[in-house]
Structures are given as C-alpha cells and as structure tokens.
N, C-alpha and C positions, 0 to 999 in steps of 0.2 A: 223911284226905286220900286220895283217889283216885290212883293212878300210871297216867298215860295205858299207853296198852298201845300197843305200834308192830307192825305187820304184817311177818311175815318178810319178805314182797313188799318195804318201806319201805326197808330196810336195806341201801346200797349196799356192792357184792362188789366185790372186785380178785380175781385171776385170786393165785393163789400162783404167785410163780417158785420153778422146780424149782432147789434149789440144788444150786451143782457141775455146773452143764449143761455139755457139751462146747465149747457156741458160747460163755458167758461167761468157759472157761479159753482157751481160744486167743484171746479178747478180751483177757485179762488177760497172756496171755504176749507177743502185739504188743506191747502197751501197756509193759512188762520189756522188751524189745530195742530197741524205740525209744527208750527213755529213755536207756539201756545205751549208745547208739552212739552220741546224743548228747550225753553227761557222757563217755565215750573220746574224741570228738572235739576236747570242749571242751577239756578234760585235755593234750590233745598240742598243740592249738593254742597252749595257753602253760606249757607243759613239756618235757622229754627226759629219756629215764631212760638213763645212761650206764656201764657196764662199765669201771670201772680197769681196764687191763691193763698191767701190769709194776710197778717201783720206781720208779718218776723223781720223783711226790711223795710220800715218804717224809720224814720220819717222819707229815704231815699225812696222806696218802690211801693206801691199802696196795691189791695186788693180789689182785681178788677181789671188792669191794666196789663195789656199786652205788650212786649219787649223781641225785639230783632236781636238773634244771636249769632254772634261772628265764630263757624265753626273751622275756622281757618287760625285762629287768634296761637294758638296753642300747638300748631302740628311740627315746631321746630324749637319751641319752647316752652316752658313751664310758665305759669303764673305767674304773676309778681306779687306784694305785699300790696291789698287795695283795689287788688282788681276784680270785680262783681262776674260771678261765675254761673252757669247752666250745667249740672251733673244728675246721672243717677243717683237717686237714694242709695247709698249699701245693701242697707236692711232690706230693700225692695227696689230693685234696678226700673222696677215698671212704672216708678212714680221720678218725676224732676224736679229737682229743688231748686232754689238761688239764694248763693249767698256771697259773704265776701271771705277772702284768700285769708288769713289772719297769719297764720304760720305753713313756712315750708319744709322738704324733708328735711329732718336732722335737728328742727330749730327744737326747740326748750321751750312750750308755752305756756305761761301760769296764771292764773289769776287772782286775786287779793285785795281786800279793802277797797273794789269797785275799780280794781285798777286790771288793766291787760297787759302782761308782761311780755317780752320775748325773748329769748338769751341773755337777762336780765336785764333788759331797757324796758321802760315802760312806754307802750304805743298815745301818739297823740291821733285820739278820734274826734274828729268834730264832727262826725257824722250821724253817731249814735243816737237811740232815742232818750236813753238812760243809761246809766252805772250800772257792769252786772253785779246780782243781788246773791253771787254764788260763788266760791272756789275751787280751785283744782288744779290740778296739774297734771301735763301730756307729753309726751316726746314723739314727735310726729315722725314716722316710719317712713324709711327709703321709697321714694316712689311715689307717693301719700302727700298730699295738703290739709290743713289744717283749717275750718272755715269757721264762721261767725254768721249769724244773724244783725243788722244795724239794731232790734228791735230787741236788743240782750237779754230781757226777762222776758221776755214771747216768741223764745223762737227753738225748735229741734235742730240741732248742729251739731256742730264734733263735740262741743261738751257735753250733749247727749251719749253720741251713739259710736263717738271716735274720728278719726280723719278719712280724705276720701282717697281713692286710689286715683291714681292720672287718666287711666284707662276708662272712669266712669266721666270724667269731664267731656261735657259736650262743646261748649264755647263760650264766650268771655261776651256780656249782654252789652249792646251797643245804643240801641234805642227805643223811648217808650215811642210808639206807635198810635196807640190806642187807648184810651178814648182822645178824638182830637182837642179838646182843652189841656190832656197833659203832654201832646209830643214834644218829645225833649231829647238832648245826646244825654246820654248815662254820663257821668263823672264820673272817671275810675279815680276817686280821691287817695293819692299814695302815700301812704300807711310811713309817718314818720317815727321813726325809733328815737324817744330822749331820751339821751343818756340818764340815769337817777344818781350817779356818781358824783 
C-alpha cells in the first residue's frame, strides 16, 4: 500500500511563541494584581480583622490576639443574647471595642449582689472572669444593645458609658486568627435567662 507523501509546502506552520516573553509576564502579573485587589476587596467587604487590645474579655479573648469579623452577621438582624460583637466606641466612633450583647432594646438590665439581671431573670454566665463588683441599673433604648465586658471588673462597657446604637455595630467576631497557638472559632456562648422565681 502506498503512503501518499504530503509536500512540505502542504503542512500548515504556527509561528512558536517564544516562552517567557516580557509582554506575556507583565500580562500574567496584571492579570495577579487584578485578581489580588479584587478577592482584598471582596474580603473587606464582608470581613474586619480586629486587634484585642487590653483584658476586658478575658478569660474568652486575651490581649494581643487578632479576631475575623463577620460584617454580614447582623444586616437583616440584631444580635442575639451571647453573641461577641465589633462596634464603634459612642464616646469616640474612631476607636473599636468588643464585647458581648448582655441586653436588647427594651430589656430592663440590672445588676446586684454580683448577679446580672435581665427583665428580672438572672443570666447564667459561665464565661466570665469574675462576679461584677458593682450595681446599676439600665433600660436599654429602641435601636441600642446593651453589652458586657467577660472581664466584669476590667472592662469600659455600657455600665460605663451606656448602650450602643445598632448603627455603630460592625460585626459579630467569628475567629481568633492570630497568634497561631490560639486559633480557634469564637463560641458565641448563649446567654441563658434563669428564671429566680
């Protein structure tokens, strides 16, 4: 059987691309920063990465350690009792606090004899560092949460300076991050009301 024979002429050529050309690496590195700025972008549009600074939630959250916040948690709802939050200060919008939700609008919150009240139930905390060593009582305002320190006698919170408005809430802390011996998921431990009746 005869094998037709093809003419060099026949046999259509492509050009070789010279690899590692100049114009396909800066092709290739646009191509890395655009993506790059876009997944940064995305990232921040529904996250915050937040710096503890000081003891106030101790023994839950320590100073030093950095925390992923979910600024999604909260845009079709409020808070709940227990859940560990990222807000503007009031007093100064330019600083961010974290603390936890203790009371919601409307609620009645008081404190007494190292006990945390709420529309007269007493909350069961197992998370705290101590007994607060102080009393008072709040009626937390339409719109407004009411928050806590874990670290009750070391910590500036609504029994300072009053409750927060909703509109200063950033988002609901989701993970320690940093340093890698503490990464961990946050436990948003939820806040039971016992009855004292």
């Amino acid at each position: 059987m005869d094998i037709p024979q093809v003419a060099q002429a026949d046999i259509p050529t492509t050009p070789i691309e010279k690899k590692g050309s100049f114009g396909r690496f800066i092709l290739d590195l646009f191509e890395t920063v655009i993506l790059s700025v876009v997944l940064f972008l995305g990232i921040n549009a529904l996250t915050a990465r937040v710096l503890v600074e000081g003891f106030s939630m101790r023994p839950t959250l320590d100073n030093g350690q950095y925390v992923l916040v979910s600024k999604m948690a909260f845009r079709s709802e409020i808070p709940e009792y227990g859940d560990i939050i990222v807000f503007h200060f009031p007093v100064d919008p330019d600083q961010d606090f974290i603390k936890r939700v203790i009371g919601l609008p409307g609620d009645d919150v008081y404190i007494i004899n190292g006990q945390v009240m709420v529309n007269g139930q007493s909350l069961n905390e197992p998370y705290i560092a101590a007994s607060p060593q102080y009393v008072g009582e709040w009626i937390v305002p339409k719109g407004q949460i009411f928050v806590l320190g874990d670290n009750r006698n070391n910590s500036s919170d609504s029994h300072s300076w009053g409750a927060v408005p909703m509109e200063n809430v950033i988002g609901k802390a989701i993970v320690v991050y940093w340093p890698p011996p503490d990464w961990d998921v946050i436990e948003h431990v939820q806040v039971l009301l016992a009855n004292t009746q």
